[in-house]
RODO-2510 file (C-alpha; in nm, 4 decimals, decimal comma):
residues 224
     n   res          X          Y          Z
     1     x    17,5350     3,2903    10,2498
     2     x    17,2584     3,0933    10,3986
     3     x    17,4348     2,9191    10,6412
     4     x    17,6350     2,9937    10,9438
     5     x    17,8882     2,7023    10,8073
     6     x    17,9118     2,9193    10,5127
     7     x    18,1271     3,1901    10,7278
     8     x    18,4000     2,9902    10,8329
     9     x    18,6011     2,9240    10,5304
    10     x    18,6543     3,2727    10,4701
    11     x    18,7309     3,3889    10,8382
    12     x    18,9522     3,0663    10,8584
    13     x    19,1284     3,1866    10,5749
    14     x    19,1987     3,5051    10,7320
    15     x    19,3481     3,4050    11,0386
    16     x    19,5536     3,1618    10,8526
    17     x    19,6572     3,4093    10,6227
    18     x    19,8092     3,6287    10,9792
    19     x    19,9845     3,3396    11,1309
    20     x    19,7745     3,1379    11,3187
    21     x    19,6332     2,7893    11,3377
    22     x    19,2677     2,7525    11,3543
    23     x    18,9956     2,5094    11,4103
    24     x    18,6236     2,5282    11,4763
    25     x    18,3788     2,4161    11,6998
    26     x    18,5964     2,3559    12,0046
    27     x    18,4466     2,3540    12,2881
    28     x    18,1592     2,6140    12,3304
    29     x    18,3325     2,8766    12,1054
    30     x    18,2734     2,8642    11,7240
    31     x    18,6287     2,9143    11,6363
    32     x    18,9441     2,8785    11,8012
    33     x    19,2851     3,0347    11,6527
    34     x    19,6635     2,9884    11,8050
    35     x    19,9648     3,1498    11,7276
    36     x    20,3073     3,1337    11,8697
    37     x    20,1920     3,1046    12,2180
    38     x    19,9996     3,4082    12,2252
    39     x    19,6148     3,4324    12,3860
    40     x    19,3681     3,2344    12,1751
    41     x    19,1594     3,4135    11,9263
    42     x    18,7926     3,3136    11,9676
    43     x    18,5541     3,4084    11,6851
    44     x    18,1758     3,3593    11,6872
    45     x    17,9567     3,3626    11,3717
    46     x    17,6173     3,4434    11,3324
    47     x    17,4397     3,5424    10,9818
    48     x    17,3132     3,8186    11,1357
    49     x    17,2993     4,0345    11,4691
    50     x    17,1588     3,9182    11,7501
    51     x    17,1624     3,9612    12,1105
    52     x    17,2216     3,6192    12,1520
    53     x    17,5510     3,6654    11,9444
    54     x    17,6563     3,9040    12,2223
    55     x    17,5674     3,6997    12,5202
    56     x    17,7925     3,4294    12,3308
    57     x    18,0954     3,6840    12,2519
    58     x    18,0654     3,8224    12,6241
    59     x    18,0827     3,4811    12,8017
    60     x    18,3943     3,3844    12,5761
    61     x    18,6092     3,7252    12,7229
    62     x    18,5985     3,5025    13,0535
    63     x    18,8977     3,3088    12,8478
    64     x    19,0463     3,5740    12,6307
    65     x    19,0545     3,9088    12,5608
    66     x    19,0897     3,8678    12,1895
    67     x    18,6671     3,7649    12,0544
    68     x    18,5497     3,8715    11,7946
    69     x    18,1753     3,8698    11,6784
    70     x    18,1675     3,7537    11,2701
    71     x    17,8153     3,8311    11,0565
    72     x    17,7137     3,8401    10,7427
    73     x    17,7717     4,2115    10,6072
    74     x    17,4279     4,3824    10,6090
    75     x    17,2740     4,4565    10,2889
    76     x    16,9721     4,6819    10,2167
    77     x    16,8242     5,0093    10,2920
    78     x    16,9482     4,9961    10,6969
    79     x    17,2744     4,8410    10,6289
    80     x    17,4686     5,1291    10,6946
    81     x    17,2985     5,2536    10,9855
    82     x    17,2841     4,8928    11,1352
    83     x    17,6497     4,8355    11,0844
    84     x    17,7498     5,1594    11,2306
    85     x    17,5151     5,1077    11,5628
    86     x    17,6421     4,7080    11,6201
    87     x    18,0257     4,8350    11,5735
    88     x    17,9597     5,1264    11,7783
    89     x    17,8098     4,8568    12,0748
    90     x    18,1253     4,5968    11,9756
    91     x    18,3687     4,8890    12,0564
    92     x    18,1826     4,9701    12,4309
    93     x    18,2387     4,5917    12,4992
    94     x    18,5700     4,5275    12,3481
    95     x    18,4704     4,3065    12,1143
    96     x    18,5914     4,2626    11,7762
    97     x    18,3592     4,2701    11,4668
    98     x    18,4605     4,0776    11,1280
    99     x    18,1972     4,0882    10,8389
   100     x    18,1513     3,8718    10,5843
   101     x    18,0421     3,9696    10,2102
   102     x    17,8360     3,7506    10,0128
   103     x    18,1504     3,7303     9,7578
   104     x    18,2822     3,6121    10,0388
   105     x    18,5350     3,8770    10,0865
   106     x    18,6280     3,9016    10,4838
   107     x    18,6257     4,3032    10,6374
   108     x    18,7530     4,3417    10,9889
   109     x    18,5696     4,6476    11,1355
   110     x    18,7532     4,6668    11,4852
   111     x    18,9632     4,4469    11,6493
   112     x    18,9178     4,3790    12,0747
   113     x    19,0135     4,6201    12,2932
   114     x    18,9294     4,9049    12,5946
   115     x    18,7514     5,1694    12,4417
   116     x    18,5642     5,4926    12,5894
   117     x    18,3699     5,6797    12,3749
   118     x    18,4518     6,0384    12,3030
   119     x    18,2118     6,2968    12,5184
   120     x    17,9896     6,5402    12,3114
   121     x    17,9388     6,9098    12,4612
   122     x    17,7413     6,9989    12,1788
   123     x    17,4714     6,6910    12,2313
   124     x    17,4318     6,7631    12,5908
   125     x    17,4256     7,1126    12,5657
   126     x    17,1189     7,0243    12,3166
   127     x    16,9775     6,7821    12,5551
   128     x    16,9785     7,0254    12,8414
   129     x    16,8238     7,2818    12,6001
   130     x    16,5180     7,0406    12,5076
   131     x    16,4772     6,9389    12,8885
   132     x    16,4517     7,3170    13,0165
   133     x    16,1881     7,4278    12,7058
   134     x    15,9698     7,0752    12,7697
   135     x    15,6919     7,1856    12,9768
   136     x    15,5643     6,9492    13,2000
   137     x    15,6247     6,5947    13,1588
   138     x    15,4060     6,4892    12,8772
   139     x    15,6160     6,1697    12,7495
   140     x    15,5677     6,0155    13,1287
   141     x    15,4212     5,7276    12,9566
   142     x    15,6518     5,7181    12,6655
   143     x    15,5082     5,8070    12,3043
   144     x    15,1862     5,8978    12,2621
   145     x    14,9559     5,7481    11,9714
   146     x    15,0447     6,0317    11,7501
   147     x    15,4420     6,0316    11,8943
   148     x    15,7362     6,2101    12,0901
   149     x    15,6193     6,5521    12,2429
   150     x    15,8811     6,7895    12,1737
   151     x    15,9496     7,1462    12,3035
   152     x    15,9054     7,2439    11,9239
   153     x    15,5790     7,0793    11,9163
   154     x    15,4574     7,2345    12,3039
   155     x    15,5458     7,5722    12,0923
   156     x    15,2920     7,4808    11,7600
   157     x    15,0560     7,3797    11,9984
   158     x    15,0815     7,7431    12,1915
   159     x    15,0406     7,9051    11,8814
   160     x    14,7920     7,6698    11,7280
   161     x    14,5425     7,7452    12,0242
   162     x    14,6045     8,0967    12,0399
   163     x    14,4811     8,0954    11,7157
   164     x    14,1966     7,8903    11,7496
   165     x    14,0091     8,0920    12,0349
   166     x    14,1267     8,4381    11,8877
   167     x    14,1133     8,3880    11,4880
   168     x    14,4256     8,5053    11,2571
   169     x    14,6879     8,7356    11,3642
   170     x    15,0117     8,8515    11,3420
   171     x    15,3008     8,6510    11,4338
   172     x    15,4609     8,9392    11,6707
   173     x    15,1115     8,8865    11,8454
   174     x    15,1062     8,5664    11,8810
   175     x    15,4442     8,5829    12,0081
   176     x    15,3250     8,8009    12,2850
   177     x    15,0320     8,6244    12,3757
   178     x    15,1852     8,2785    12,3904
   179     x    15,5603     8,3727    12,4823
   180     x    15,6708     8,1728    12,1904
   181     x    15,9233     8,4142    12,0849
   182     x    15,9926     8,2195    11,7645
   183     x    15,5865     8,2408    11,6884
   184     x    15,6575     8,4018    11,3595
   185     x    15,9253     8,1435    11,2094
   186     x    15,7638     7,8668    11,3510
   187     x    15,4121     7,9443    11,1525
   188     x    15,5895     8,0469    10,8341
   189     x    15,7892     7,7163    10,8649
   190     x    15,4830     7,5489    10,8965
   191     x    15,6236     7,2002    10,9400
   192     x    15,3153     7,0271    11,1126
   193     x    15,0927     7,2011    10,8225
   194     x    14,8296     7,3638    11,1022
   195     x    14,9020     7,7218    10,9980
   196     x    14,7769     7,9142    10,6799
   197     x    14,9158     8,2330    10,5615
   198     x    14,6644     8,4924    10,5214
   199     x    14,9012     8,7845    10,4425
   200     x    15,2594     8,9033    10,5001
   201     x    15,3106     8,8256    10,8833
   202     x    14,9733     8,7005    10,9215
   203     x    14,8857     8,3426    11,0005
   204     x    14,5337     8,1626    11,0772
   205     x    14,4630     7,8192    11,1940
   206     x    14,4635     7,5465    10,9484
   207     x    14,1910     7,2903    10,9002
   208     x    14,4863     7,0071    10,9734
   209     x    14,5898     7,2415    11,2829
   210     x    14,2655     7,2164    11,4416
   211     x    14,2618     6,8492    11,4187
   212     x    14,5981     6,8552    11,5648
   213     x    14,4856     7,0239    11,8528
   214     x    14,2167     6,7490    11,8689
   215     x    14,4901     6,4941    11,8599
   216     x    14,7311     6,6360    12,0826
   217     x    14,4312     6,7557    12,3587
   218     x    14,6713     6,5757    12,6435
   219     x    14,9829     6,6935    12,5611
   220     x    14,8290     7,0380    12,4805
   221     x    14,6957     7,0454    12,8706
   222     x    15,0204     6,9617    12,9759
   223     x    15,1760     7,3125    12,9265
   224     x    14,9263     7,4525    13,1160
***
């Protein structure tokens, strides 16, 4: 569908097919549908998401309840993602979302209505978690060149330094010296790629490790 013309046949056909009478382009609202004196249906189409499509579907709840936001459904390799995130921001504004396939088959994701999204303990808790390990407050800015600075990362970079000034040593050590009490997994994990095993418990600095502490030189004088 290259058009936003090319949407209205099929959402037409689907109100039709539940009863109502429809017509587009009245007024400011792309289409209207009636039905046995109940509250007009307004529908807006778009081929794609936009925030202008939601500045359109929010000014039309000023004359119904009942809008719905109609797209082209999203193909590729962030379709899914993309359709999740828009029907997830549809449902916190009580708008209804209607997709369109390029076969032209017509999927109604949500329908209008009040909705509150369930609370998640678990995502908090994990948020608190991150904010009480972050030392400092080395994002200030927002990311860095090289990216986010994580608690994980403050951790590699304790360990990564320790092993700089005092050469390789065992992760229990480390662990001591640093007060990285996950020293030993974190090396053997390895996922930055600064650490080198040098025997069984053992771990030196990595030629990528010390340009990561070259790299990360702000962040890494932030936890101190």
């Amino acid at each position: 569908m290259d058009r936003e013309q090319d949407l209205y046949p099929p959402v037409k056909a689907l109100l039709e097919r539940q009863g109502y009478a429809v017509k587009g382009e009245v007024g400011a609202a792309d289409i209207v549908a009636l039905r046995d004196g109940e509250d007009p249906v307004i529908v807006e189409l778009k081929l794609r998401f936009s925030l202008t499509l939601f500045h359109q579907a929010i000014a039309r709840l000023k004359m119904t309840d009942q809008v719905y936001v109609a797209v082209c459904k999203p193909t590729g390799k962030t379709a899914r993602r993309a359709l999740r995130d828009n029907l997830a921001l549809c449902r916190r504004l009580g708008l209804g979302l209607i997709t369109v396939r390029q076969d032209g088959r017509v999927e109604v994701q949500c329908d209008p209505g009040p909705y509150a999204p369930r609370k998640s303990n678990i995502r908090k808790a994990r948020l608190l978690r991150e904010f009480d390990r972050l030392q400092g407050d080395p994002n200030s800015g927002g990311a860095t060149r090289h990216g986010i600075v994580t608690a994980y990362r403050q951790d590699a970079l304790k360990c990564a330094a320790h092993l700089a000034e005092c050469g390789a040593a065992k992760g229990a050590d480390v662990a001591k010296a640093t007060g990285v009490a996950a020293a030993t997994r974190l090396m053997r994990d390895n996922h930055y790629g600064w650490f080198d095993k040098v025997e069984k418990g053992v771990y030196a600095l990595s030629e990528t490790g010390t340009e990561g502490l070259k790299h990360w030189a702000y962040s890494w004088e932030e936890t101190n």
